[in-house]
BAGU-963316 format. One line per field, with one value per residue: y, x, z of N, C-alpha, C, O in turn; residue in three letters; residue number from 1. Coordinates in pm, 1 decimal, always signed. Layout:
// BAGU-963316
n_Y	(Y / ...)
n_X	(X / ...)
n_Z	(Z / ...)
ca_Y	(Y / ...)
ca_X	(X / ...)
ca_Z	(Z / ...)
c_Y	(Y / ...)
c_X	(X / ...)
c_Z	(Z / ...)
o_Y	(Y / ...)
o_X	(X / ...)
o_Z	(Z / ...)
type	(ala / ...)
seq	(NUM / ...)
This chain:
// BAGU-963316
n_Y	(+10137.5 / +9841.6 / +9583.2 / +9262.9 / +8968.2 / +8638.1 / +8390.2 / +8058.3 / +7869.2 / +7510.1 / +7156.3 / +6943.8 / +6748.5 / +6646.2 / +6789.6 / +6958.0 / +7277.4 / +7614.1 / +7900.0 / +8141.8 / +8414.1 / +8760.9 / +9012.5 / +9321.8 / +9612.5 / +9962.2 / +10244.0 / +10334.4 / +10086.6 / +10066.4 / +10190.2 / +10023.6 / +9721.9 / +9385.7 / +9060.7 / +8654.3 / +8478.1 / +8164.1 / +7921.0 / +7583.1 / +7291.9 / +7325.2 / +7446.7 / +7763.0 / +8065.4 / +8149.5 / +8303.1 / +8344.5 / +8467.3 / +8818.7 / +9153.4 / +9479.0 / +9752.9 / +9876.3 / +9674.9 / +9619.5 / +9476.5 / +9176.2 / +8915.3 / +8556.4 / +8241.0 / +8041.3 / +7799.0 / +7794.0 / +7956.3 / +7967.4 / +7784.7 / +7952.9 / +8228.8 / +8572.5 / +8817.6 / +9184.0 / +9376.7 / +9720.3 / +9810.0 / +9687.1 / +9645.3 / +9363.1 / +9123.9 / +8809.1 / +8504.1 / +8272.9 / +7923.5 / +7658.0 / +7281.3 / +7188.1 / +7053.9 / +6797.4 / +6923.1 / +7139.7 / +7182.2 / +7403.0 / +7683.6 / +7959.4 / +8294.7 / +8622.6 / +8956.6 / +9262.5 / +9573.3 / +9817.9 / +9930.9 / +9760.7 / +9469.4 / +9150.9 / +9001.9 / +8897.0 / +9022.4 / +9246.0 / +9340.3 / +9452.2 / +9421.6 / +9148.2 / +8904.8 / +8647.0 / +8413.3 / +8108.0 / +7726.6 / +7514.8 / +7231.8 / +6974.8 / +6635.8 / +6304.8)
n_X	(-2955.9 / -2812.8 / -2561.3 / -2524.7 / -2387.7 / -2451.4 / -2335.8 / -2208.5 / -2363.7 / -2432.8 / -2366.5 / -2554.2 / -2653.8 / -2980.9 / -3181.3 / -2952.5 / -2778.4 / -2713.9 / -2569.1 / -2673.0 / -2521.6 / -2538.2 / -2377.0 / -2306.1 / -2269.1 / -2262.1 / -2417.2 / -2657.9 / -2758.0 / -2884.8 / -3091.2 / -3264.7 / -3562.4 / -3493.3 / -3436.2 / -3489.0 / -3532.6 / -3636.2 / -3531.7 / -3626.4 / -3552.4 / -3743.5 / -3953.0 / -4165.1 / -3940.0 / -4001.3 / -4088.1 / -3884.9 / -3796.0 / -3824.4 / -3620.0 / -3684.7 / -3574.6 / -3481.7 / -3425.4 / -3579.9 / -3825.7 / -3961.1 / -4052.8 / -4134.1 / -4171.2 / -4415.8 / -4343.0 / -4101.9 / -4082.8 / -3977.2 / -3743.4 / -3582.2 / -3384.2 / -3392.5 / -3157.7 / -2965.9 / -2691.4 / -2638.9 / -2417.0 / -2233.3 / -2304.9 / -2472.5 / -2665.1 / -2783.4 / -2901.5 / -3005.5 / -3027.7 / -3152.0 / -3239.0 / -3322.2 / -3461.3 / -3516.0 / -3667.3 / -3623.4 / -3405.2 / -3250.5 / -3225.3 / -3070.0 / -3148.8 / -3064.4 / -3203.9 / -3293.6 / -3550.9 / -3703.0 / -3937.9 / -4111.9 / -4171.8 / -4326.5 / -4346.8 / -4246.8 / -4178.2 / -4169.7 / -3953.1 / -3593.3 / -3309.7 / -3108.0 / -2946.4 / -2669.9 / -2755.3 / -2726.0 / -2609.6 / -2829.5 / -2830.7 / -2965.0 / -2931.0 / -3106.5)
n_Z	(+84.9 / +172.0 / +211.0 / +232.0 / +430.7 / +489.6 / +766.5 / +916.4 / +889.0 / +806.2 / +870.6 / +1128.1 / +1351.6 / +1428.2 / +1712.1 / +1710.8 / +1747.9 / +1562.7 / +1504.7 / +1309.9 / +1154.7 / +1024.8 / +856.9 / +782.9 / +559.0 / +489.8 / +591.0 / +737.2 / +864.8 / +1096.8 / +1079.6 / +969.5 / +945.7 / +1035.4 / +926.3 / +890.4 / +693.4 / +510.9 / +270.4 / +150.3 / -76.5 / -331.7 / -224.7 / -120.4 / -26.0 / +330.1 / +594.1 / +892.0 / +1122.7 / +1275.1 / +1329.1 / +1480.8 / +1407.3 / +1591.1 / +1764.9 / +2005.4 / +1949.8 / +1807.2 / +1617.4 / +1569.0 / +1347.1 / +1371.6 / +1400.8 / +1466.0 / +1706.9 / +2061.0 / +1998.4 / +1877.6 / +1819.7 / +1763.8 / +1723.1 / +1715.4 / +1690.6 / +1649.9 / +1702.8 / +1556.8 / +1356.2 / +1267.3 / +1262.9 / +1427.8 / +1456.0 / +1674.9 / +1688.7 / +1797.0 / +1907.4 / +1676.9 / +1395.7 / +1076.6 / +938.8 / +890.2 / +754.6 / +498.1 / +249.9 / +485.9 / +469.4 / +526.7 / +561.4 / +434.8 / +553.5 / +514.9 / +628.6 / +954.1 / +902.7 / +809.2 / +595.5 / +335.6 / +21.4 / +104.0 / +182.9 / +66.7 / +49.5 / -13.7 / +130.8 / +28.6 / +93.2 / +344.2 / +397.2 / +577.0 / +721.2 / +835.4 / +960.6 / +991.8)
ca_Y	(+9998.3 / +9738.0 / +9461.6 / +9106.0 / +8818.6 / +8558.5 / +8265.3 / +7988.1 / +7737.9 / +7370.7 / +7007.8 / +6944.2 / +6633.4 / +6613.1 / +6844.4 / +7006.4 / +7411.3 / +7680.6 / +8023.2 / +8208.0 / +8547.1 / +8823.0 / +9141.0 / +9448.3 / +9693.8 / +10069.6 / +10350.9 / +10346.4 / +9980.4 / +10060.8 / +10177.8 / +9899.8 / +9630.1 / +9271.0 / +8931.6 / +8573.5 / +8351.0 / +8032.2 / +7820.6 / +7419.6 / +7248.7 / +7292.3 / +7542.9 / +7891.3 / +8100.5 / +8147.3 / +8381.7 / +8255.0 / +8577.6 / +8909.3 / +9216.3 / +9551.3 / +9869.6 / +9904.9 / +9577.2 / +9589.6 / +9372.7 / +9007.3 / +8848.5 / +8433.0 / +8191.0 / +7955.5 / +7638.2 / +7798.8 / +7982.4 / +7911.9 / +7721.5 / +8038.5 / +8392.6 / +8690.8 / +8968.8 / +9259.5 / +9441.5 / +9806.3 / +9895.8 / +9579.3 / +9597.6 / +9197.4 / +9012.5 / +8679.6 / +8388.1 / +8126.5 / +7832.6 / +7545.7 / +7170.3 / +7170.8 / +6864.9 / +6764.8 / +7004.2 / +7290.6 / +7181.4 / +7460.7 / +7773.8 / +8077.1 / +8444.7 / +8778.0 / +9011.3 / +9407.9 / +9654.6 / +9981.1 / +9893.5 / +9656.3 / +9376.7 / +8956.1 / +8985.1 / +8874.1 / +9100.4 / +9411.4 / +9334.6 / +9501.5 / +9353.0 / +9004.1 / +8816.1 / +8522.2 / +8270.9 / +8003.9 / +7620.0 / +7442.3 / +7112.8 / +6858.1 / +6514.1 / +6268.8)
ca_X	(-2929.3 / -2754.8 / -2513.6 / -2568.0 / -2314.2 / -2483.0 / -2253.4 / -2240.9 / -2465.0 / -2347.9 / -2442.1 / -2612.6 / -2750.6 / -3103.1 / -3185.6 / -2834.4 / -2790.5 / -2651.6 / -2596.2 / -2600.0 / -2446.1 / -2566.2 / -2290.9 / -2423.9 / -2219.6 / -2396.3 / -2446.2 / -2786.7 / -2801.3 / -2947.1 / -3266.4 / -3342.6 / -3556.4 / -3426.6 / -3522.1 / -3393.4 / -3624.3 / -3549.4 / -3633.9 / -3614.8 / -3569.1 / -3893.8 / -4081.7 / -4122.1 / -3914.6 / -4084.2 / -4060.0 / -3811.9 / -3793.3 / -3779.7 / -3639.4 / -3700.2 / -3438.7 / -3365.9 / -3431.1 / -3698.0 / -3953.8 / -3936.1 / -4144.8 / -4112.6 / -4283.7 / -4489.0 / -4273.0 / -3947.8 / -4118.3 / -3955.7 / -3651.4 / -3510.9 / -3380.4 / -3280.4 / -3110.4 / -2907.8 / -2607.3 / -2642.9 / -2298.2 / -2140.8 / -2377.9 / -2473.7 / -2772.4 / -2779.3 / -3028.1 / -2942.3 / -3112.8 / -3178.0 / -3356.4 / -3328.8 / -3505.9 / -3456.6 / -3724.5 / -3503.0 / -3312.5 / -3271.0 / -3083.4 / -3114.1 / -3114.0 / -3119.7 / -3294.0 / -3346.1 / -3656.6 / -3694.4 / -4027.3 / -4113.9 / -4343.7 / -4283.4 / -4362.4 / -4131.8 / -4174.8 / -4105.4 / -3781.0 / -3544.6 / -3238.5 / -3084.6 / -2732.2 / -2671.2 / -2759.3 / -2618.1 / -2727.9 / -2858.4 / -2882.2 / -2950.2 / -2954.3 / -3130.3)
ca_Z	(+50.3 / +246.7 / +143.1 / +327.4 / +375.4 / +592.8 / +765.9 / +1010.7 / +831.3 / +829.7 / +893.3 / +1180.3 / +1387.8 / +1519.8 / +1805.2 / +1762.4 / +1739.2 / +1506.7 / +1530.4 / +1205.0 / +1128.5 / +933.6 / +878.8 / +658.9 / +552.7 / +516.0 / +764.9 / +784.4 / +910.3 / +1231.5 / +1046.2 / +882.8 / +1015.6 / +1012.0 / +952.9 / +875.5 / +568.7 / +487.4 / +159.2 / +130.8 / -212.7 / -407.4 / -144.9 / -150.6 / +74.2 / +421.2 / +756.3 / +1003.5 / +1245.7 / +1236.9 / +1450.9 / +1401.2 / +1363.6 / +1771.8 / +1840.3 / +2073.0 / +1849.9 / +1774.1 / +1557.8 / +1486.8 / +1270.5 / +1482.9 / +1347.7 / +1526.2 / +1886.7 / +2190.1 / +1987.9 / +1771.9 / +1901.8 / +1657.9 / +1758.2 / +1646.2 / +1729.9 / +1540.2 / +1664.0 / +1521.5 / +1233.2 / +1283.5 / +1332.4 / +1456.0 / +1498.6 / +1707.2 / +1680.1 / +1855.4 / +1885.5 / +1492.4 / +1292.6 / +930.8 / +874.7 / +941.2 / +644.4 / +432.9 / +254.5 / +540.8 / +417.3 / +582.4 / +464.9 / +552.1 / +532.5 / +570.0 / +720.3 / +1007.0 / +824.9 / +790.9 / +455.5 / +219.4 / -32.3 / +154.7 / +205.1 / -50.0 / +21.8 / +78.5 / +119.3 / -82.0 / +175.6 / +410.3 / +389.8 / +679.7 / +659.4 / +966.7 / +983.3 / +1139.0)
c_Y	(+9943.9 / +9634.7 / +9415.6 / +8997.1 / +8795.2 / +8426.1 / +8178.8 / +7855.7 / +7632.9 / +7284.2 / +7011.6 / +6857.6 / +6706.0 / +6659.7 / +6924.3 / +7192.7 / +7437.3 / +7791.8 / +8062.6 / +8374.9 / +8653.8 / +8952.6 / +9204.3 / +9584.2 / +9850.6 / +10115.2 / +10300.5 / +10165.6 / +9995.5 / +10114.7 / +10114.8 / +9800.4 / +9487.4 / +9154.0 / +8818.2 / +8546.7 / +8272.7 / +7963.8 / +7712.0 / +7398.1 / +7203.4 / +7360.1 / +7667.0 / +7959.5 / +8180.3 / +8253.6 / +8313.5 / +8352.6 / +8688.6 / +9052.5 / +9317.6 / +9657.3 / +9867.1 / +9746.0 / +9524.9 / +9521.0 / +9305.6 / +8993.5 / +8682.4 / +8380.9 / +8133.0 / +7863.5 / +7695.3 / +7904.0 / +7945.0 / +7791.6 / +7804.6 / +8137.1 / +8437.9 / +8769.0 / +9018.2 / +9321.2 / +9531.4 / +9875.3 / +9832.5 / +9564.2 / +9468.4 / +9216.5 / +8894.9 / +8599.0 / +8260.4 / +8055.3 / +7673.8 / +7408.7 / +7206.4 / +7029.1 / +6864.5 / +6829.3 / +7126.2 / +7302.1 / +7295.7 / +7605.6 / +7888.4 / +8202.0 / +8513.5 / +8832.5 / +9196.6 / +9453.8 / +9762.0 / +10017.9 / +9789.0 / +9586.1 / +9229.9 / +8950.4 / +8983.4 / +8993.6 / +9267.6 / +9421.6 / +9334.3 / +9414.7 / +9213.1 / +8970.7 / +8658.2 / +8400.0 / +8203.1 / +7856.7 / +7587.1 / +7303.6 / +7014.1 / +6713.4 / +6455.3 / +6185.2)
c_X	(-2819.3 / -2675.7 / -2503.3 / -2494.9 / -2342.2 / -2306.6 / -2293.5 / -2386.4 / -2401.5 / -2422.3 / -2443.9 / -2643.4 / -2879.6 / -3090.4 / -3058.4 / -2856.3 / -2720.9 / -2632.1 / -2535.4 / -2603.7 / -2497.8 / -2501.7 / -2342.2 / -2331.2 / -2364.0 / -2413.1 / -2586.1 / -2829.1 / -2872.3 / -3087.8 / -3370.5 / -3411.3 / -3495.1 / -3541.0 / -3394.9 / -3562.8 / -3530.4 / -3620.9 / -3591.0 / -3637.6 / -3718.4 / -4026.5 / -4084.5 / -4049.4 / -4037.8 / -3996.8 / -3944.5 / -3798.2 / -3717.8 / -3751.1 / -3631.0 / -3568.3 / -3387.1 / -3387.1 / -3511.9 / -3834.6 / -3889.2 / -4094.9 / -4103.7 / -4260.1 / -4302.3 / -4384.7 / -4157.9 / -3941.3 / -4055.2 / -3807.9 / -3511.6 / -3505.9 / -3301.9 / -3266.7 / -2962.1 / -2811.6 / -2539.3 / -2473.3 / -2187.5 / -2221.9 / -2397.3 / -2614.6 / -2729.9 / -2928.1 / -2916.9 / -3052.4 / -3076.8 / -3266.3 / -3409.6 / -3380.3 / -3487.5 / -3566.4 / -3695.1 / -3439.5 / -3331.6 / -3146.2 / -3140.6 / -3079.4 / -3172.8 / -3124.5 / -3336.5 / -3467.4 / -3630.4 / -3838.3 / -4101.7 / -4235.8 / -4214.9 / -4303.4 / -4250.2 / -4102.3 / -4134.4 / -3949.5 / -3680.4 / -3425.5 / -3209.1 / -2951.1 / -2756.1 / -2718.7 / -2636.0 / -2702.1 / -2676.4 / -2856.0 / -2883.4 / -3065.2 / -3006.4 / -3090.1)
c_Z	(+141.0 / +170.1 / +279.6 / +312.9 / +506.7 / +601.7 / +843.8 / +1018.9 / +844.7 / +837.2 / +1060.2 / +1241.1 / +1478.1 / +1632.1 / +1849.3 / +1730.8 / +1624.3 / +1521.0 / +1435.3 / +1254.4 / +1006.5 / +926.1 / +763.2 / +690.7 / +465.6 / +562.8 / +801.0 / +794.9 / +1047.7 / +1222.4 / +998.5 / +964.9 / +945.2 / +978.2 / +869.1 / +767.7 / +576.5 / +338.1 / +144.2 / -1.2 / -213.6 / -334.8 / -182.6 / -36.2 / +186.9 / +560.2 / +850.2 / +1159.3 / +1194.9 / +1365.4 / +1419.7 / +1440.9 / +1512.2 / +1840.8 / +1923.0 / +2073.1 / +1816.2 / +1694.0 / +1498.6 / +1384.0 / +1396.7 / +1499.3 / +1449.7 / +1674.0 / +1965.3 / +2151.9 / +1905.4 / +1830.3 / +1796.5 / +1767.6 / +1722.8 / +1782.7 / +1667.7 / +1560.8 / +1619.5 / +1308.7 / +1235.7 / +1328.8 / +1322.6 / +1470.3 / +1537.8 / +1716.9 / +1753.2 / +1891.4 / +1743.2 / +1451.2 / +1185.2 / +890.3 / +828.8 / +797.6 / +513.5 / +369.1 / +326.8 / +482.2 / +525.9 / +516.7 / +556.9 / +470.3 / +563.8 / +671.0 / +813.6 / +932.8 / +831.9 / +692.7 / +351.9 / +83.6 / +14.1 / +190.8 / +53.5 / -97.3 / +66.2 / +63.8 / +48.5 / +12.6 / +229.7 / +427.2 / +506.2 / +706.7 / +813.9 / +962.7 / +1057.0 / +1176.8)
o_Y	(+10024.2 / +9597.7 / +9472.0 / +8923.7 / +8858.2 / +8392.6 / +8185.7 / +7795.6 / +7647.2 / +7302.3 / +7069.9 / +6828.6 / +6791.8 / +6606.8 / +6958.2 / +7224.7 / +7345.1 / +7819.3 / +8055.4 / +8433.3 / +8611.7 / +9034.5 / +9154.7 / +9644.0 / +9844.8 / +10050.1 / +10226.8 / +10124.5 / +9889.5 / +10102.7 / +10128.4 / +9769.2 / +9479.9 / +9148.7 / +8844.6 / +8598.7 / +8275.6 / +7962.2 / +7724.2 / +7463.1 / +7118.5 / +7345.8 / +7699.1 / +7917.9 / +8247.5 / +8260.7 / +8190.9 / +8308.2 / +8693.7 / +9066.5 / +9323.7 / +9616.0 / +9857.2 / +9719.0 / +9403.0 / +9511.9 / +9327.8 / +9046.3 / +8677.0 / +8428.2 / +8154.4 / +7848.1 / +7606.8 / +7928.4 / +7823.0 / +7721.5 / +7761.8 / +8167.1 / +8391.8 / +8785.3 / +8944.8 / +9320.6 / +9508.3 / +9953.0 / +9877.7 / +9505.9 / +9426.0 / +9298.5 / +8858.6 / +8647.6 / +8197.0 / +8103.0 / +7606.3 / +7436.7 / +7245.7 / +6918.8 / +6961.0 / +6797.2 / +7194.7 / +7408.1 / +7275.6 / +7628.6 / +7939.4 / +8210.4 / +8492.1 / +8812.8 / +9231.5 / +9408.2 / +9799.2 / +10103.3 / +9712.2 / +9626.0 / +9216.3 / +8837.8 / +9077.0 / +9038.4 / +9365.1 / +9509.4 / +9252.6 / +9356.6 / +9161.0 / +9014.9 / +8589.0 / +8285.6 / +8212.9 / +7852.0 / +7601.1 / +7291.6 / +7002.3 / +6691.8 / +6485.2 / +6155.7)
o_X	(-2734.3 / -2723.2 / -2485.4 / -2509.3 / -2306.6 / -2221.7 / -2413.8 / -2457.1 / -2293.8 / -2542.4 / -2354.5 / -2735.2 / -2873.0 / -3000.5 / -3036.7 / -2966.8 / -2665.1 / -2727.7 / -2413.6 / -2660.8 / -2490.6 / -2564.7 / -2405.1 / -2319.3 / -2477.7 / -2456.8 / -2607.1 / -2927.2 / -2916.9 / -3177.6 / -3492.2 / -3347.1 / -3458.1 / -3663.2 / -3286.2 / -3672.8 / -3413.6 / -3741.1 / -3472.9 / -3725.1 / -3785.7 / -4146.1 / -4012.4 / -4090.0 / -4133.6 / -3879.2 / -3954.4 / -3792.8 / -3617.7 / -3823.5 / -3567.9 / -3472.7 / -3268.4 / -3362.1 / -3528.3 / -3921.3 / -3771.5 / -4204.5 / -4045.5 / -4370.4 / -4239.4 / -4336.1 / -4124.8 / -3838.4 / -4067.0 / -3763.6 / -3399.3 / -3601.4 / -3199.6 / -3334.2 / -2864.9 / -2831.7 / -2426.8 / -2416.1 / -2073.1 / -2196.0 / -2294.8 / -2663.2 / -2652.6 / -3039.0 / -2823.7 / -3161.7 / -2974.2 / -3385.2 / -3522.4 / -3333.5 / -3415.2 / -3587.0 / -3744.3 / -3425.0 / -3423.0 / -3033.5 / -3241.4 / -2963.5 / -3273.5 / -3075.3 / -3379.2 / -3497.2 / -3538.6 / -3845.0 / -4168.2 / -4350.2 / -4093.6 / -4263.9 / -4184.8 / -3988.5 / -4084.8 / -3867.3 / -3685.8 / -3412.4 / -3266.8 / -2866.4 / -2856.7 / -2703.0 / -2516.5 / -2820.9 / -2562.6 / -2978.5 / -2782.1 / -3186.4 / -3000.7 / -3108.6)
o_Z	(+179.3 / +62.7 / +387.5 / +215.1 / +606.2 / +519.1 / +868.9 / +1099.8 / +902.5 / +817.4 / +1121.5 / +1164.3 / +1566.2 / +1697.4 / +1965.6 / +1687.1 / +1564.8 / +1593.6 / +1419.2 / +1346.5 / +891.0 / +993.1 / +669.8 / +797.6 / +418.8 / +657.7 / +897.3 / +732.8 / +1091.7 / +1305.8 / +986.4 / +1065.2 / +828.0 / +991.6 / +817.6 / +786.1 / +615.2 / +311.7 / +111.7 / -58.4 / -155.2 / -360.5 / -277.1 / +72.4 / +148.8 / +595.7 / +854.9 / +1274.0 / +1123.4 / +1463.9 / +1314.3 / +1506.6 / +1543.0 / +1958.2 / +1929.6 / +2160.0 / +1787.8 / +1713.3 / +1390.3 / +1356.7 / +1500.3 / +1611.4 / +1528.6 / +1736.9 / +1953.6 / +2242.9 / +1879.1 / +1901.8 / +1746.0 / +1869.3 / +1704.9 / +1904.1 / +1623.2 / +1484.4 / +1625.9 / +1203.4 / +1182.3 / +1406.7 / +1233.9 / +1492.6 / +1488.4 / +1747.3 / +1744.0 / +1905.9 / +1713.7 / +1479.6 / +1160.5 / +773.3 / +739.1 / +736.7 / +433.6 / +412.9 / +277.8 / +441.5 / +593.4 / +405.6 / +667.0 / +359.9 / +637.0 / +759.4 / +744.0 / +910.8 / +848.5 / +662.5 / +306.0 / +69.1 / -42.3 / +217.1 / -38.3 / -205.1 / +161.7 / -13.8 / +32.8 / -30.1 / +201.7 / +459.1 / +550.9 / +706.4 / +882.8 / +962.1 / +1176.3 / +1294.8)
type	(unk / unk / unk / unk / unk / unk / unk / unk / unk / unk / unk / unk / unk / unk / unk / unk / unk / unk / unk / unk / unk / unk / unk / unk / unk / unk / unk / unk / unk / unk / unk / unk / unk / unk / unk / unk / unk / unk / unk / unk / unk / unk / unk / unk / unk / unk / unk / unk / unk / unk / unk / unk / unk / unk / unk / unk / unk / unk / unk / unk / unk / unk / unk / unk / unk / unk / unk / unk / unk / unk / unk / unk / unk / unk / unk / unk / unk / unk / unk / unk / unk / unk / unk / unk / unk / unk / unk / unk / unk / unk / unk / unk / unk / unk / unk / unk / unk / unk / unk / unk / unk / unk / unk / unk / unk / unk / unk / unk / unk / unk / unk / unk / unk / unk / unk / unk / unk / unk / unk / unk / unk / unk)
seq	(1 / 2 / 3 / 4 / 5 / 6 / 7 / 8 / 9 / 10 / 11 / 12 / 13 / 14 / 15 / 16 / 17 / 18 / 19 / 20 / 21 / 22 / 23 / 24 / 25 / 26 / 27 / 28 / 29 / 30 / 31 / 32 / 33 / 34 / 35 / 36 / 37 / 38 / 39 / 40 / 41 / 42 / 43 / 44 / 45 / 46 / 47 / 48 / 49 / 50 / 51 / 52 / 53 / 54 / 55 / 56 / 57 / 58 / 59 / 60 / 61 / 62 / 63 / 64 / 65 / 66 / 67 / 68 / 69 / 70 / 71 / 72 / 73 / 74 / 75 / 76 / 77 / 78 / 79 / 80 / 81 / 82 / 83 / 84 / 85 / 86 / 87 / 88 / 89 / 90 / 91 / 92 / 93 / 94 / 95 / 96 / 97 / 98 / 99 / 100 / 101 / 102 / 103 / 104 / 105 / 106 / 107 / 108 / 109 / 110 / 111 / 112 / 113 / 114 / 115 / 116 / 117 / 118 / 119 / 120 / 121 / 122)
């Protein structure tokens, strides 16, 4: 098991960046794979990207391709997602989230950190 305190959420304008933070205390953090979800008032939580135990695998959603980058740093214990060219769709609370096996599936993921909200204006 893993404990998860995400940060680096905030307000936001239209096409501006963020780069959240995910620290995880735990030896065995470097076996876990990663990922970021996100859920918006009144959705269900959803994929946002995921990377697996060495890092060497990426997986995004479609919606955040080519504007979102995870990645890990097992001897800092941290993942990150930075993000960038954000819209008021974006708006939401982000969680990380570990596995013990690489999958995008929400449910396979055991643990999570309380979240960080997103929120950007337009």
């Amino acid at each position: 098991q893993v404990q998860l305190v995400e940060s680096g959420g905030g307000l936001v304008q239209a096409g501006g960046s963020l780069r959240l933070s995910c620290a995880a205390s735990g030896r065995t953090f470097s076996s876990y794979a990663m990922a970021w979800f996100r859920q918006a008032p009144g959705k269900e939580r959803e994929f946002v990207a995921g990377i697996n135990w060495s890092g060497d695998i990426t997986d995004y959603a479609d919606s955040v391709k080519g504007r979102f980058t995870i990645a890990r740093d097992n001897a800092k214990n941290t993942v990150h997602l930075q993000t960038s060219s954000l819209n008021p769709g974006a708006t939401a609370v982000y969680y990380c989230a570990a596995s013990q096996v690489w999958t995008t599936w929400r449910n396979d993921y055991s643990d999570w950190g309380q979240g960080t909200q997103v929120t950007v204006s337009s």
